[in-house]
mmJSON file of the N, C-alpha and C atoms, coordinates in Angstrom:
{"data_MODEL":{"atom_site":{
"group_PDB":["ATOM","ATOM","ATOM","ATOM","ATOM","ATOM","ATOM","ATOM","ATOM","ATOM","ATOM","ATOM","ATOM","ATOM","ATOM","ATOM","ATOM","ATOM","ATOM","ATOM","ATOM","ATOM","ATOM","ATOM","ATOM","ATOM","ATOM","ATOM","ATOM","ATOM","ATOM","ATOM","ATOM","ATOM","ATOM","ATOM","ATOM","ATOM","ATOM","ATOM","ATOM","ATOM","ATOM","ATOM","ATOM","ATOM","ATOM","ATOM","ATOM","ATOM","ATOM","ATOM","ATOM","ATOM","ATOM","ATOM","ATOM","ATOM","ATOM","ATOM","ATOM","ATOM","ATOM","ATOM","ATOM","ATOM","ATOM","ATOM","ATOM","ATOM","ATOM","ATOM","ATOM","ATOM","ATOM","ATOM","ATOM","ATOM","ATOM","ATOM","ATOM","ATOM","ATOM","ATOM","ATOM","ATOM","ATOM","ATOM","ATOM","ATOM","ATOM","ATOM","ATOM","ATOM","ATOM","ATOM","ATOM","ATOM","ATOM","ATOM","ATOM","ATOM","ATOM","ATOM","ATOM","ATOM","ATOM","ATOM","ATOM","ATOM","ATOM","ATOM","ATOM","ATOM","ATOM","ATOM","ATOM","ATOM","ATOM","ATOM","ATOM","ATOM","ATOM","ATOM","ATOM","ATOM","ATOM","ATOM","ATOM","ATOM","ATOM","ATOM","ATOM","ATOM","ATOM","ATOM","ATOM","ATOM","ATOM","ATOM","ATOM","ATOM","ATOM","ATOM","ATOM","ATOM","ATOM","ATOM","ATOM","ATOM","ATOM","ATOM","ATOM","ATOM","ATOM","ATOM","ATOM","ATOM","ATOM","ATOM","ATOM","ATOM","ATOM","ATOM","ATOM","ATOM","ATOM","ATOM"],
"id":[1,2,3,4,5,6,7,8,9,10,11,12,13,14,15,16,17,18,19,20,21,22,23,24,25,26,27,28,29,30,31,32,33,34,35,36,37,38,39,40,41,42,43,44,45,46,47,48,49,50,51,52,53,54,55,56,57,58,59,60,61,62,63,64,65,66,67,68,69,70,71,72,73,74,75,76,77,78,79,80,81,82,83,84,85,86,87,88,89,90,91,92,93,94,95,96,97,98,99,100,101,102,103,104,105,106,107,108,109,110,111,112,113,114,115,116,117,118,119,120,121,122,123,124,125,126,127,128,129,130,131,132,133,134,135,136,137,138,139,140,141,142,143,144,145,146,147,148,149,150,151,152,153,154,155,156,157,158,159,160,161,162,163,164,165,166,167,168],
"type_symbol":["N","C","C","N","C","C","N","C","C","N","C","C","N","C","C","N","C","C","N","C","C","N","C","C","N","C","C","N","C","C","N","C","C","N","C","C","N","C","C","N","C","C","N","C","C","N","C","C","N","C","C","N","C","C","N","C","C","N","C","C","N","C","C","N","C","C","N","C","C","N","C","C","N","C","C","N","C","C","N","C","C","N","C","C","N","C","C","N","C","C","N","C","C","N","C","C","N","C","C","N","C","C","N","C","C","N","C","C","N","C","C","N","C","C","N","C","C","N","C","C","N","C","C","N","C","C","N","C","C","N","C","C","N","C","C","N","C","C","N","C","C","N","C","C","N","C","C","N","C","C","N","C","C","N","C","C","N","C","C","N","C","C","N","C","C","N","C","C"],
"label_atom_id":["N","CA","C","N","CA","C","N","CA","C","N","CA","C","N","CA","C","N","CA","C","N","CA","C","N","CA","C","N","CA","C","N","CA","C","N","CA","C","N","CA","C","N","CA","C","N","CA","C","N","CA","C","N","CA","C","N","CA","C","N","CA","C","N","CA","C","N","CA","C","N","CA","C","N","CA","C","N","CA","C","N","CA","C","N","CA","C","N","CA","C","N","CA","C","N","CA","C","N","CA","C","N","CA","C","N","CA","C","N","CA","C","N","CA","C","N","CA","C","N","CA","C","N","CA","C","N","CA","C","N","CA","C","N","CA","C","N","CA","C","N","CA","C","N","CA","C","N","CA","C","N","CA","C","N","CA","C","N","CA","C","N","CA","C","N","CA","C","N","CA","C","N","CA","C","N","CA","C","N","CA","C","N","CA","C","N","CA","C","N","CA","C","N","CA","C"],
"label_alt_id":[null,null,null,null,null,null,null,null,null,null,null,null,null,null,null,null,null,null,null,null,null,null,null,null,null,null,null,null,null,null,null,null,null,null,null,null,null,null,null,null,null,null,null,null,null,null,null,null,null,null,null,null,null,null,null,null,null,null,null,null,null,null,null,null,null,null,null,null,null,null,null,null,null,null,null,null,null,null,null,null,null,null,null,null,null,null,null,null,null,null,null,null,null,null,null,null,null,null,null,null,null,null,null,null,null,null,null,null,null,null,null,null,null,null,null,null,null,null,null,null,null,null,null,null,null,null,null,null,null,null,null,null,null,null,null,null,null,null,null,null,null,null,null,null,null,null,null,null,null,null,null,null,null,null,null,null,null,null,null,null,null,null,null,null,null,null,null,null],
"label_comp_id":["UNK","UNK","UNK","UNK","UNK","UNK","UNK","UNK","UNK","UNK","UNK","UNK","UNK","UNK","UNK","UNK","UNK","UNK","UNK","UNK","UNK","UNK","UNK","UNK","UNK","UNK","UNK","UNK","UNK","UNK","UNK","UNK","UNK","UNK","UNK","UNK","UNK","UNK","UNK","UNK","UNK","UNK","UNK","UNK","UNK","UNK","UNK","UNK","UNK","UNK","UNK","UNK","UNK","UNK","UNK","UNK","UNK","UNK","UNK","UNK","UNK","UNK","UNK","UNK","UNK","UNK","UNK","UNK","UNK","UNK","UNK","UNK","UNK","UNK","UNK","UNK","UNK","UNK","UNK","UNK","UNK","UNK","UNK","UNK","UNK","UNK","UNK","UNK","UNK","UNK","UNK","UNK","UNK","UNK","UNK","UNK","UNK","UNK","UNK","UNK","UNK","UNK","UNK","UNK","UNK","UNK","UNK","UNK","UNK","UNK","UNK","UNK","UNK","UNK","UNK","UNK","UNK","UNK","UNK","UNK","UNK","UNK","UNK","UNK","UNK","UNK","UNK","UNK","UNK","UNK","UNK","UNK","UNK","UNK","UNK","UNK","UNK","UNK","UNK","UNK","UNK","UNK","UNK","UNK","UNK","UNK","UNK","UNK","UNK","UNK","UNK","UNK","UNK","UNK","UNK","UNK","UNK","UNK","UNK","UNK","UNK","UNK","UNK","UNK","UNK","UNK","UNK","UNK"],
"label_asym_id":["A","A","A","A","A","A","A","A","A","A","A","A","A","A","A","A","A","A","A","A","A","A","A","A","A","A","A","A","A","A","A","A","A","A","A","A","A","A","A","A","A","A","A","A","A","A","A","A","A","A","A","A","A","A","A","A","A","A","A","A","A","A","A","A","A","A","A","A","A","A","A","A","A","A","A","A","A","A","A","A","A","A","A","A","A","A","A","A","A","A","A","A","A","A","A","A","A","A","A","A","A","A","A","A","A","A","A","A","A","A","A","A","A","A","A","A","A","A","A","A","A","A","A","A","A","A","A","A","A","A","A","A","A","A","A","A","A","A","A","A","A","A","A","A","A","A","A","A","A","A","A","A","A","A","A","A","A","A","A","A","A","A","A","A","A","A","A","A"],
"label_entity_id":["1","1","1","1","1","1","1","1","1","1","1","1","1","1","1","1","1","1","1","1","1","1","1","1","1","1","1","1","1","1","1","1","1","1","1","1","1","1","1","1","1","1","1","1","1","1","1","1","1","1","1","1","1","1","1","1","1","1","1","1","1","1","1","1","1","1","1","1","1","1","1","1","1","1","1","1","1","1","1","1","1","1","1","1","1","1","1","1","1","1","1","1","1","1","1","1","1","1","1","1","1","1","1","1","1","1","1","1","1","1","1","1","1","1","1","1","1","1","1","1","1","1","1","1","1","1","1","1","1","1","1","1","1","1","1","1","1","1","1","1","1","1","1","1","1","1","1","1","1","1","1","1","1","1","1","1","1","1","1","1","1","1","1","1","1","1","1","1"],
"label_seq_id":[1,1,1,2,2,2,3,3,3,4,4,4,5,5,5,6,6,6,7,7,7,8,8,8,9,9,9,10,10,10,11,11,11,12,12,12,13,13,13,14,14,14,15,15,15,16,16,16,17,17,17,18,18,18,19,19,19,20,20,20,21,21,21,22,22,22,23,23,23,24,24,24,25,25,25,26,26,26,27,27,27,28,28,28,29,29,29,30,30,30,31,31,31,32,32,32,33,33,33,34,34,34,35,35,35,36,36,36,37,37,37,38,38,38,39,39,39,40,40,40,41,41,41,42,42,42,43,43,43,44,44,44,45,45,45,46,46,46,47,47,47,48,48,48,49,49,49,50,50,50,51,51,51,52,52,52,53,53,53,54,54,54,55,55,55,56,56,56],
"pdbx_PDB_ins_code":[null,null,null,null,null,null,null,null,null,null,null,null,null,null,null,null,null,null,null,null,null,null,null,null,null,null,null,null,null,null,null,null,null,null,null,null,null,null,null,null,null,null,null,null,null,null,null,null,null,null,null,null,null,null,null,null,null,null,null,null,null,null,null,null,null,null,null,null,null,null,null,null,null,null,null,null,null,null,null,null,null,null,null,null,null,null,null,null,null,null,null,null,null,null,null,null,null,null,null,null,null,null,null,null,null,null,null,null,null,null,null,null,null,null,null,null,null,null,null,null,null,null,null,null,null,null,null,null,null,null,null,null,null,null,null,null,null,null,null,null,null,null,null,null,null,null,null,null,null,null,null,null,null,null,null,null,null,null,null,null,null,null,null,null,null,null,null,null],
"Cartn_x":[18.254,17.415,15.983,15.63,14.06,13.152,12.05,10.697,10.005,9.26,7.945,7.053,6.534,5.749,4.342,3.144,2.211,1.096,0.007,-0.592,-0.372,-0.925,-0.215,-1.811,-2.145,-3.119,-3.068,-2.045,-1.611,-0.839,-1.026,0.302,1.521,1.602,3.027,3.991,2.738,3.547,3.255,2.471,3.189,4.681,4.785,5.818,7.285,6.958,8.336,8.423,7.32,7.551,8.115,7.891,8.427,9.799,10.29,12.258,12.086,11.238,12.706,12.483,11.758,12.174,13.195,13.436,14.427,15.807,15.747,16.601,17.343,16.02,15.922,16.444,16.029,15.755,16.84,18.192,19.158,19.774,19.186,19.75,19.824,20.631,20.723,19.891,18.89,18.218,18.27,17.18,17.236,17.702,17.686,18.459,17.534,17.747,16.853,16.075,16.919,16.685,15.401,15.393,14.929,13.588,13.395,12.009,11.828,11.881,11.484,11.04,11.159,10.825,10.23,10.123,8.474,7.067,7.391,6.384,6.02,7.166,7.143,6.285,6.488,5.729,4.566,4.54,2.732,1.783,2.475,1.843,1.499,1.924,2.176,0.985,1.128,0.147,-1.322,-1.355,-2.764,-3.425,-2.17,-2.777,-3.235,-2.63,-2.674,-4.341,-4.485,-5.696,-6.87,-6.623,-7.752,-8.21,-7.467,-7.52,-7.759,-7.622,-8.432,-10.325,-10.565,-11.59,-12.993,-13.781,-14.661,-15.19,-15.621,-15.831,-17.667,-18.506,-19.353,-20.314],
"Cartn_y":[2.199,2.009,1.733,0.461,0.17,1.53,1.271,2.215,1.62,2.096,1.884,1.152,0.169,-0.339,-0.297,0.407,0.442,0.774,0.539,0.521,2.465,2.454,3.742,4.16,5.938,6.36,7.678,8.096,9.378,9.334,10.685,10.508,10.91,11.489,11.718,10.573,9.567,8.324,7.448,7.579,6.934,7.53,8.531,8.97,8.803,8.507,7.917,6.754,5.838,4.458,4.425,4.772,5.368,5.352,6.382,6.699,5.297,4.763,3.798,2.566,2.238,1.231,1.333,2.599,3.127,2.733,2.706,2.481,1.169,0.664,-0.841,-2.286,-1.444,-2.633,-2.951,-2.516,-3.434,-4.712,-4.742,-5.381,-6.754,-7.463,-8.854,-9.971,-10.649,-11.673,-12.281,-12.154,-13.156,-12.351,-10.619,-10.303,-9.329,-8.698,-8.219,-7.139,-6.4,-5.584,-5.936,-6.878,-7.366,-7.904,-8.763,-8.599,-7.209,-6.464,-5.166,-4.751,-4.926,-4.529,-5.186,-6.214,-7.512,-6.748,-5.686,-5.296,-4.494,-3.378,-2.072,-2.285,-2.861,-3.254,-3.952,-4.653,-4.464,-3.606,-2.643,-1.702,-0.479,-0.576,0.101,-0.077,-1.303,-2.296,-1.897,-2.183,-1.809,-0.544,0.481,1.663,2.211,1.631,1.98,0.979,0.048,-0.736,-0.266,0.6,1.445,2.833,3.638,4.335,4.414,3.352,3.193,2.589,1.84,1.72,2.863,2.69,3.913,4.091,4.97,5.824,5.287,4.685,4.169,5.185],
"Cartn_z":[26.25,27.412,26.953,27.224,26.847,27.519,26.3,26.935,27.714,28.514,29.274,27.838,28.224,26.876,27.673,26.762,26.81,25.483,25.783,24.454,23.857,22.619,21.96,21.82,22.591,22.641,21.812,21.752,21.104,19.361,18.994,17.764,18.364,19.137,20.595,20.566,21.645,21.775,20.59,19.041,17.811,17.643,17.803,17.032,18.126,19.158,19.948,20.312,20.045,19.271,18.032,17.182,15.595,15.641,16.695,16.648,17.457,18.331,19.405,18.662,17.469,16.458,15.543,14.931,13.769,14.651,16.196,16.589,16.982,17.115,17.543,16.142,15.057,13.942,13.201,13.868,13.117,14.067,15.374,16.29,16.282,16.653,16.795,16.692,16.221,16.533,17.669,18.102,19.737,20.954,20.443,21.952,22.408,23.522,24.085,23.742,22.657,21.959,20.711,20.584,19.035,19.835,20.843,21.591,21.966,22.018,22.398,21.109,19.979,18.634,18.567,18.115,17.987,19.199,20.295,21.083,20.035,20.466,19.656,18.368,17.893,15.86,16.727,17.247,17.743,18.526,18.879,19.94,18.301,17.288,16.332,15.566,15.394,14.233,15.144,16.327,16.797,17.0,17.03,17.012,15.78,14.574,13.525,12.993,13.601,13.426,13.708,15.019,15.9,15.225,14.536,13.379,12.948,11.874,10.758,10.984,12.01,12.24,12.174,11.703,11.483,12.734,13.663,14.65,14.606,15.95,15.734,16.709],
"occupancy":[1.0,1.0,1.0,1.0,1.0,1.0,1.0,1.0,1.0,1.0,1.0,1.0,1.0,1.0,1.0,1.0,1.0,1.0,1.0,1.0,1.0,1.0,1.0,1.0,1.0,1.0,1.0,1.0,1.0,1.0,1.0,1.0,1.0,1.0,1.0,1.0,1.0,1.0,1.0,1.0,1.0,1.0,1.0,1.0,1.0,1.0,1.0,1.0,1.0,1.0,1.0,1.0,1.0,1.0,1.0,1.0,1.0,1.0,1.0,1.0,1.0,1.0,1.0,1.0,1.0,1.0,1.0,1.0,1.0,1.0,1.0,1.0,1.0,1.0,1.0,1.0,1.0,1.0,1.0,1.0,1.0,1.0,1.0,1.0,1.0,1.0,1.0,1.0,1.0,1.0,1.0,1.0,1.0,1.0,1.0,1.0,1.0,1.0,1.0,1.0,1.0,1.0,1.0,1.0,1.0,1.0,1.0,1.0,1.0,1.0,1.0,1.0,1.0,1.0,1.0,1.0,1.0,1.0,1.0,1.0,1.0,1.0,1.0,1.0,1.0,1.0,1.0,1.0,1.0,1.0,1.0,1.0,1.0,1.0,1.0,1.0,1.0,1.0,1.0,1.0,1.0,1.0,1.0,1.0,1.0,1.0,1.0,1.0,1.0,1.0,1.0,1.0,1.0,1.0,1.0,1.0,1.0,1.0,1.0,1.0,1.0,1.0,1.0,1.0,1.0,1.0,1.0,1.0],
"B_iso_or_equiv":[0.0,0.0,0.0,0.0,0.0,0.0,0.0,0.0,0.0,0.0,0.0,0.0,0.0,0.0,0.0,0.0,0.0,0.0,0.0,0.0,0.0,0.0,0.0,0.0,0.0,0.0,0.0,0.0,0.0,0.0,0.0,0.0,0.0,0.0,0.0,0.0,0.0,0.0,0.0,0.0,0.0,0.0,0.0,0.0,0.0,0.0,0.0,0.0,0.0,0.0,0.0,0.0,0.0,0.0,0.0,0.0,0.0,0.0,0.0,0.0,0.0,0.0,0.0,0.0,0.0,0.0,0.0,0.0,0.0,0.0,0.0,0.0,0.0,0.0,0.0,0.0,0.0,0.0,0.0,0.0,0.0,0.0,0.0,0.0,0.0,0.0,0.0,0.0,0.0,0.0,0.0,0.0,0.0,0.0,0.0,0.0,0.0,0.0,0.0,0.0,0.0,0.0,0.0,0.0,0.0,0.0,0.0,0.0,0.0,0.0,0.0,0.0,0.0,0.0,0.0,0.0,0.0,0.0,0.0,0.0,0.0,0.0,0.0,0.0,0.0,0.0,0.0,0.0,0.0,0.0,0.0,0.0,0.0,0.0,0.0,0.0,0.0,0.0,0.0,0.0,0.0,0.0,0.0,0.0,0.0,0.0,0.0,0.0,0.0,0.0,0.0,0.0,0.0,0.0,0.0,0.0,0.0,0.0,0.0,0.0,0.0,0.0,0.0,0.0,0.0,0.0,0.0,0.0],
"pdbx_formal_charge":[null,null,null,null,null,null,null,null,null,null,null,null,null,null,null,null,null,null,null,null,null,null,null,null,null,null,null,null,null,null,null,null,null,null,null,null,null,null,null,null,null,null,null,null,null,null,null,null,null,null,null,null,null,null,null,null,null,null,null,null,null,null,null,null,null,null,null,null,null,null,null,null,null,null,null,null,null,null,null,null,null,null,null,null,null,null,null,null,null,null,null,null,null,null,null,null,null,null,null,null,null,null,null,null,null,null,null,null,null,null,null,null,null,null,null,null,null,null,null,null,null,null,null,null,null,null,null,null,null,null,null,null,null,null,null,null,null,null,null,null,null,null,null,null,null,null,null,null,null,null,null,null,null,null,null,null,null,null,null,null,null,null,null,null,null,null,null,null],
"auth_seq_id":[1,1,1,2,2,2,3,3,3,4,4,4,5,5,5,6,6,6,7,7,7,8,8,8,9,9,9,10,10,10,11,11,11,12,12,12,13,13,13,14,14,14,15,15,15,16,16,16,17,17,17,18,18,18,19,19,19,20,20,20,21,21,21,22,22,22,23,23,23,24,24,24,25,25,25,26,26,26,27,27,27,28,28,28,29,29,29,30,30,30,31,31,31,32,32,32,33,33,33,34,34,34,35,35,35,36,36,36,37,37,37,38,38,38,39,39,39,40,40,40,41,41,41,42,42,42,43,43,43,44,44,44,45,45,45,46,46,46,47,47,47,48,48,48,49,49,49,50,50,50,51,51,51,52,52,52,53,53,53,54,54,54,55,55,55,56,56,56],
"auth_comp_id":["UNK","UNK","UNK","UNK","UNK","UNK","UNK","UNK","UNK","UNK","UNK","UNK","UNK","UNK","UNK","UNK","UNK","UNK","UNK","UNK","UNK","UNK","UNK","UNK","UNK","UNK","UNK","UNK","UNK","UNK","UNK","UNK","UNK","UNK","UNK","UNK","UNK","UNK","UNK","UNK","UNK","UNK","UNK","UNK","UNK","UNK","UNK","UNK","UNK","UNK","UNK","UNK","UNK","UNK","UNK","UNK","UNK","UNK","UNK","UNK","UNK","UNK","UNK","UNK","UNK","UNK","UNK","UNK","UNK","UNK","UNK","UNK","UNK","UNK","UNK","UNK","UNK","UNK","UNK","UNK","UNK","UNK","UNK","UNK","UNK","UNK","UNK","UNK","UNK","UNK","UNK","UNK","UNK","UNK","UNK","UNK","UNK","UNK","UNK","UNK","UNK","UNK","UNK","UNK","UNK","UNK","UNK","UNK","UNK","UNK","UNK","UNK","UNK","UNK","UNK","UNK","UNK","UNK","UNK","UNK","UNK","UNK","UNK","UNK","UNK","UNK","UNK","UNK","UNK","UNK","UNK","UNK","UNK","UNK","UNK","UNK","UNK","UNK","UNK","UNK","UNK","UNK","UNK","UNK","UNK","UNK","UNK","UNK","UNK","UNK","UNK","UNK","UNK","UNK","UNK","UNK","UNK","UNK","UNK","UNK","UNK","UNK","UNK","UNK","UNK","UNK","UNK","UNK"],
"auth_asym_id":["A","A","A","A","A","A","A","A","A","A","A","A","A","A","A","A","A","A","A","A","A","A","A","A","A","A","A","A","A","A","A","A","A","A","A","A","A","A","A","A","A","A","A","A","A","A","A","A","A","A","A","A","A","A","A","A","A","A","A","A","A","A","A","A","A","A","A","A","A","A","A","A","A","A","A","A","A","A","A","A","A","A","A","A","A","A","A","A","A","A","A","A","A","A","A","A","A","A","A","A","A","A","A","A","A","A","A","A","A","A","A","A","A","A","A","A","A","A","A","A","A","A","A","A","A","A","A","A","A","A","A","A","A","A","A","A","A","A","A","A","A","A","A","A","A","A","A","A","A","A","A","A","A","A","A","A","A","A","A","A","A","A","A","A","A","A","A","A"],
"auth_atom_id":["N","CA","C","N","CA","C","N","CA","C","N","CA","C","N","CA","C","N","CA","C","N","CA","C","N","CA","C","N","CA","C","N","CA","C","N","CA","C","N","CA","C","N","CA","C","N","CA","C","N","CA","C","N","CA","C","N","CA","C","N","CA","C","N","CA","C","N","CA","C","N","CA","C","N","CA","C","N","CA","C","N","CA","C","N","CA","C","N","CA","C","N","CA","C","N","CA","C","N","CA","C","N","CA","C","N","CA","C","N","CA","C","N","CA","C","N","CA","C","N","CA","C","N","CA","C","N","CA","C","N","CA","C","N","CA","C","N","CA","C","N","CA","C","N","CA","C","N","CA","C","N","CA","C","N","CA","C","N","CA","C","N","CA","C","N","CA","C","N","CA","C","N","CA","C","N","CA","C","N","CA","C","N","CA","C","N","CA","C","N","CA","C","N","CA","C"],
"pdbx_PDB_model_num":[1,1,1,1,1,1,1,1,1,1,1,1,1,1,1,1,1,1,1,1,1,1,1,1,1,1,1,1,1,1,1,1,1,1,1,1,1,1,1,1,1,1,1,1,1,1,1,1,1,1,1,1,1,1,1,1,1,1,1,1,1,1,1,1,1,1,1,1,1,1,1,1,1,1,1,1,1,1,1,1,1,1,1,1,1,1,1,1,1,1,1,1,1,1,1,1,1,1,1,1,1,1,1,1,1,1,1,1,1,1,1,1,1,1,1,1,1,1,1,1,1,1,1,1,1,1,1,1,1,1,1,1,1,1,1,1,1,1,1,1,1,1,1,1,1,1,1,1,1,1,1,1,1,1,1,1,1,1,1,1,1,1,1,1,1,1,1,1]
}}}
């Protein structure tokens, strides 16, 4: 069952983005599942971008 996709504000919701990729990433090419992972790995990549940014 897809997640609610929204940007990732917490380590909460990193970390249950985290499992619903481990779950997601053997899936089919092209199916509905596998766009849901191309989100997932960017909702990831940006939180992880925002992070690392130094605090101004």
């Amino acid at each position: 069952m897809p997640m609610e996709h929204k940007p990732i504000t917490t380590q909460d919701e990193y970390d249950k983005v985290a499992a619903r990729i481990e779950q997601l990433k053997d899936g089919d090419a092209g199916s509905e599942e596998a766009e849901e992972l191309k989100l997932l790995t960017k909702l990831i990549i940006a939180y992880e971008s925002k992070r690392q940014q130094p605090e101004e």
